[in-house]
N, C-alpha and C positions, 0 to 999 in steps of 0.2 A: 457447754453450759446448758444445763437442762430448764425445760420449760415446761412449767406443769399447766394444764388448761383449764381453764376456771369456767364450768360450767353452767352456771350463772350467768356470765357476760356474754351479753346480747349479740355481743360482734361476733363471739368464738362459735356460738350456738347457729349463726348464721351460714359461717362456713362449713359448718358440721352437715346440715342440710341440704347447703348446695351441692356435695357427695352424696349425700344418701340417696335423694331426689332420684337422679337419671339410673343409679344401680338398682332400685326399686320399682324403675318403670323396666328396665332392661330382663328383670327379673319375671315381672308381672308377662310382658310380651314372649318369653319364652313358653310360661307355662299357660299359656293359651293359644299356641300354636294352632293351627288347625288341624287334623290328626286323617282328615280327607285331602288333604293339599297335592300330596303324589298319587293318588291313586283314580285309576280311569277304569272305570266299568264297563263292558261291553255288553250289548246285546238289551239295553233299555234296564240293567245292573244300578243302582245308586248305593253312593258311598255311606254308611253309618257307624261312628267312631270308628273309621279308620278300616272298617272292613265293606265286601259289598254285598250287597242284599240283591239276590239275585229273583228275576220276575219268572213264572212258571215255565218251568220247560230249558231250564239254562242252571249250571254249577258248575263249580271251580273259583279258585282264586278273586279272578277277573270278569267271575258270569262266560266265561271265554266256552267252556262247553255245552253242546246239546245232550238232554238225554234221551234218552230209547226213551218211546213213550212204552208203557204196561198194553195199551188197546187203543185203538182208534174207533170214533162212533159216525155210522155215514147216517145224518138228520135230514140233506135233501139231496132229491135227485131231479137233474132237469137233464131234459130231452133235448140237444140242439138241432141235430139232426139224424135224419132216416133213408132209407130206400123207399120211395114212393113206389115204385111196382120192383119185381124180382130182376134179375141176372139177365130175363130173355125176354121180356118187357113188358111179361104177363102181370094181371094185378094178386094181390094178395087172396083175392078172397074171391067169391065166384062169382057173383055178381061186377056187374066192371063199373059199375055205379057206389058199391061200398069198397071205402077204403080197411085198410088192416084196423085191427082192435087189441091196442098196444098195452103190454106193460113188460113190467121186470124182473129181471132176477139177479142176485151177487151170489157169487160162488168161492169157494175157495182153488184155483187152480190148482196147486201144489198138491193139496190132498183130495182133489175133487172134491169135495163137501159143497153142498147147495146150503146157504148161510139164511136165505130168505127168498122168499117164492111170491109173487102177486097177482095169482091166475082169478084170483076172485075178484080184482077191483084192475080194471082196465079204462082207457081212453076208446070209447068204440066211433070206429069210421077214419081213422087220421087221415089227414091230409096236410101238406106239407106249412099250409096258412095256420095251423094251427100252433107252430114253433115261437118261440121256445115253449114247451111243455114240462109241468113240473108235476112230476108222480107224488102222491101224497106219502109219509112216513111215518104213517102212526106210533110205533114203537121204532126208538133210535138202532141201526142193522151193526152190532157189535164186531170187531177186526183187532181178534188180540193176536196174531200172531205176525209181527212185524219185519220177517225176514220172506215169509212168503208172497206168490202174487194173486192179486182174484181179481176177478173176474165182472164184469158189467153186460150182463143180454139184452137185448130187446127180442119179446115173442111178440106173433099174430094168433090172439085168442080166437080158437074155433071149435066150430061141433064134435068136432074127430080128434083132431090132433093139432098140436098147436105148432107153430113154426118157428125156425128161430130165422131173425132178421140179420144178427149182426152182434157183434160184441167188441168189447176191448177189455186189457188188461191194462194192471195196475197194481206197483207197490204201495202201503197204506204208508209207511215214513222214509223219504231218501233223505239224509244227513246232510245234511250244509242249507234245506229248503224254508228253514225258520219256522217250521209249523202252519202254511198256509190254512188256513179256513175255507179256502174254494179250491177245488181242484180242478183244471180243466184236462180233458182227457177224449186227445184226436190225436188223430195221423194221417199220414196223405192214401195211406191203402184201405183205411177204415171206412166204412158206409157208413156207421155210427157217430155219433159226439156227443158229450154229454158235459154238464158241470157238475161235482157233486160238495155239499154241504157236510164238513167234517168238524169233530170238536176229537179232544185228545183225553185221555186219564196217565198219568204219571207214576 
């Protein structure tokens, strides 16, 4: 026996409702799902519809890779430490009352290349109470090529000939390092130390 539904009566309109209700809401919660809900960004990465937006200096999928940066820029350079007199425990300079008269130079090792030179603007007299010492940086010292090493001097500015103190090397990007902004740069056989101030181009 067939029963036709009278859509007019209040009661039949009720249970009509009480179905549609929960598939309407079942519906609605589908299509608002969250569309970041699985997905994990690495590396300071954030999810946006579903994909990740990844922060300077990271790509892929997940923000999960570094890139080669294009060039590194060295902004500061400080002095931690030095040779207060030479190797035989003579002073720097001829006087044993004046200390050396410090400044810098970065070079490129790999292809010898002198990058930046600072024989005109020195610290004069050092002594070791004067540490940490920060060389000034007028214009930022450019490092595009990221598989070579270079180089950090310290000279003693003199009348004749200048001397070199001491140096280290240094890659400008090793891969897994996250882009540090300071780099420190010692070792146990080094007479030098220095920190230096870097920013990156991409």
């Amino acid at each position: 026996m067939r029963r036709d539904i009278n859509f007019f009566n209040p009661f039949e309109m009720k249970k009509i409702l009480y179905f549609l209700l929960p598939l309407s809401l079942f519906l609605t919660l589908c299509k608002t799902k969250d569309p970041c809900e699985n997905i994990v960004c690495q590396n300071g990465g954030a999810c946006l519809n579903g994909s990740c937006s990844c922060p300077t200096g990271y790509e892929g999928p997940a923000c999960e890779k570094e890139k080669t940066p294009k060039a590194m820029y060295l902004t500061g350079v400080k002095l931690l430490n030095f040779p207060v007199t030479k190797s035989n425990g003579a002073g720097w300079d001829v006087l044993p009352s004046s200390g050396p008269d410090l400044y810098f130079t970065v070079s490129n090792k790999t292809t010898s290349t002198l990058i930046r030179a600072y024989p005109g603007s020195y610290y004069a007299d050092a002594t070791a109470g004067i540490l940490p010492l920060t060389f000034p940086v007028a214009t930022p010292i450019k490092m595009s090529d990221m598989s070579s090493q270079y180089e950090v001097d310290l000279w003693d500015a003199d009348s004749v000939t200048d001397e070199f103190m001491g140096g280290i090397y240094f890659t400008p990007y090793v891969s897994g390092q996250k882009f540090p902004t300071k780099i420190a740069l010692n070792c146990s056989g080094c007479n030098t130390s220095w920190e230096l101030t870097v920013t990156y181009e991409y």
